[in-house]
C-alpha positions in Angstrom: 0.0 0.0 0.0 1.2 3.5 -1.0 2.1 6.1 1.8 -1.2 8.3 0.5 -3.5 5.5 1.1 -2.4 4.9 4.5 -2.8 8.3 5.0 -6.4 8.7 3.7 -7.4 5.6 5.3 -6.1 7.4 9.2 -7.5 10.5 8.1 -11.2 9.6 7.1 -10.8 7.0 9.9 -10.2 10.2 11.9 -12.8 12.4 10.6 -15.7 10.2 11.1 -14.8 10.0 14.2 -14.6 12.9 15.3 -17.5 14.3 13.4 -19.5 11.5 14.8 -18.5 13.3 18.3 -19.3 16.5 17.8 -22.6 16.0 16.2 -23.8 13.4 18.5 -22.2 13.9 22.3 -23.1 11.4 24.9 -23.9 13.7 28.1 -22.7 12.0 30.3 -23.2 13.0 34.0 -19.5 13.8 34.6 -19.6 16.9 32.2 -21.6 18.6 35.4 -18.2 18.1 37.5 -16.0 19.6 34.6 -18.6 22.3 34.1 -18.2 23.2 37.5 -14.6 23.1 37.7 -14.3 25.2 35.0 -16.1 28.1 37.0 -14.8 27.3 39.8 -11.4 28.2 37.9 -12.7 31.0 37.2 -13.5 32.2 40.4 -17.3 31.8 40.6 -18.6 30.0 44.4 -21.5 28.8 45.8 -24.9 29.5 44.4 -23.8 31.2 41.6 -22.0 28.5 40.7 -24.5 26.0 41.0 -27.0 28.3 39.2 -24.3 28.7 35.9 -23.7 25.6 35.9 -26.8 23.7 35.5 -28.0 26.6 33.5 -25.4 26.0 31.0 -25.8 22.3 30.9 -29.6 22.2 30.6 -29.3 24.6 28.0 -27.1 22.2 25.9 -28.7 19.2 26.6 -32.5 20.1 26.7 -34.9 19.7 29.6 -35.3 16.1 29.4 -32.4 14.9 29.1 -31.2 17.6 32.3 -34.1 16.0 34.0 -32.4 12.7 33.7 -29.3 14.2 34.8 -30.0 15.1 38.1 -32.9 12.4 39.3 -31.7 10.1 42.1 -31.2 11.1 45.7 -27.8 11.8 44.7 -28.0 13.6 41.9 -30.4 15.5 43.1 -28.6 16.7 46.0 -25.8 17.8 44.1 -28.6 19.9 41.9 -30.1 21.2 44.6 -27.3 22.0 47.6 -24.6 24.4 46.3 -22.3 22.8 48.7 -22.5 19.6 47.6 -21.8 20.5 44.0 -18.7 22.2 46.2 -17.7 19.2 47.4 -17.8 17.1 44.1 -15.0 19.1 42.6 -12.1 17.5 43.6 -12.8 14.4 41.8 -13.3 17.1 39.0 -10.6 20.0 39.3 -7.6 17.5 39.5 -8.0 17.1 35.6 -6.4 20.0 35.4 -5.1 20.2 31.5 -8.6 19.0 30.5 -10.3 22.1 32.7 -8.0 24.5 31.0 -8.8 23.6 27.6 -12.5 23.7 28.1 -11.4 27.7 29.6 -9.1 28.5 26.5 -12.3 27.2 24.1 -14.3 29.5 26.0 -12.0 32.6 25.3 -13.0 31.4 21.7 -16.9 32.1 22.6 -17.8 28.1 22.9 -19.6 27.5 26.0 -18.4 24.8 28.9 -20.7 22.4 28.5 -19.8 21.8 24.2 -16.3 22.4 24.9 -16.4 19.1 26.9 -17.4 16.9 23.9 -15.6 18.9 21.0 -12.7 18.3 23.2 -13.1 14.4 23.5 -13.9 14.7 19.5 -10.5 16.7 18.3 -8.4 14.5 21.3 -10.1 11.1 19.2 -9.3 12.5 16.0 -5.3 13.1 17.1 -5.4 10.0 18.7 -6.1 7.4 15.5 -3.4 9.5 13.9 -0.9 8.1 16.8 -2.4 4.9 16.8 -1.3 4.8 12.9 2.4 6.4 13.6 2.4 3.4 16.3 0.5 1.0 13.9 3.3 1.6 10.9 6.2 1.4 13.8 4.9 -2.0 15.1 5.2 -3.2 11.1 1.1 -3.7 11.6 -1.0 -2.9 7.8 -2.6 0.4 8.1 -6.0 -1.2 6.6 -6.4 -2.7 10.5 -6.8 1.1 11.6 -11.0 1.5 10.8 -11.0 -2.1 12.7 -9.2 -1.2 16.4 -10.7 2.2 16.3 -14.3 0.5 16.1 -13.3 -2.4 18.6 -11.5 -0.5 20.7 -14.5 2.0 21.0 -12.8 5.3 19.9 -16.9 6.1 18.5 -18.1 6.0 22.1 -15.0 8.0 23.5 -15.0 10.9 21.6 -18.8 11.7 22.0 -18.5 11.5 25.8 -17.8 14.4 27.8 -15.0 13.5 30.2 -11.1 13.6 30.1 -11.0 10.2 28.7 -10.0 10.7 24.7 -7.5 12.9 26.4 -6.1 10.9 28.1 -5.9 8.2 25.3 -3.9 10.4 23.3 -1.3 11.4 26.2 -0.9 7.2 26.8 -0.6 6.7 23.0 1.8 10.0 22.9 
């Protein structure tokens, strides 16, 4: 196989991917921690926080699927006490890279809640290029690429808004 067909097959491999991300996100209910961490980094507390936050997020997700967010004696609690959302962020604000690239994509006008997804989506697309670079190292045909991306779930991980495409990339890196 020529170097340009490898290449085309990575990059489309890449594109649908990513696309598939960005136009259909899996809300997951993390993306509430990393939305809050966000404005917790920059500097808003307590009810205002709580109040930006899940105003944000309903906003991007709609009404039913918010509702389905925070149902559950748990979730609701978190929803409802702006010091328990306080108290969630440390499982959330050690992520730090991830939290300052959802604030640099906000400089650019693109709210925290999408930032979350689009960030998981371009971190996916970066990644099936490394898994190629890694793939032609490891002597391993290039056509396999479309294959271990599917079975390996890259689909699923860029449309969900956590860390976790991110993180992919940095092991693959």
């Amino acid at each position: 196989m020529s170097k340009n067909n490898g290449f085309i097959i990575i990059f489309v491999t890449a594109v649908v991917i990513m696309i598939s991300g960005l136009v259909k996100p899996k809300y997951n209910w993390d993306i509430i921690g990393y939305v809050a961490s966000a404005y917790s980094a920059d500097g808003v507390r307590g009810a205002e926080l709580s109040r930006q936050v899940y105003s944000d997020i309903e906003r991007e997700v709609g009404p039913e699927r918010f509702f389905s967010m925070v149902e559950g004696d748990y979730r609701n609690t978190v929803y409802t006490d702006p010091k328990s959302l306080t108290q969630h962020l440390p499982f959330y604000t050690i992520r730090v890279a991830y939290v300052e690239m959802m604030r640099g994509l906000k400089f650019f006008g693109i709210s925290y809640p999408k930032a979350t997804f689009i960030i998981s989506a371009i971190s996916t697309f970066f990644t099936v290029f490394l898994l190629g670079a890694i793939c032609r190292i490891g002597n391993v045909s290039i056509n396999w690429i479309p294959f271990i991306t599917l079975l390996c779930g890259y689909g699923s991980l860029a449309r969900l808004s956590t860390p976790d495409a991110l993180a992919c990339f940095a092991s693959l890196l």
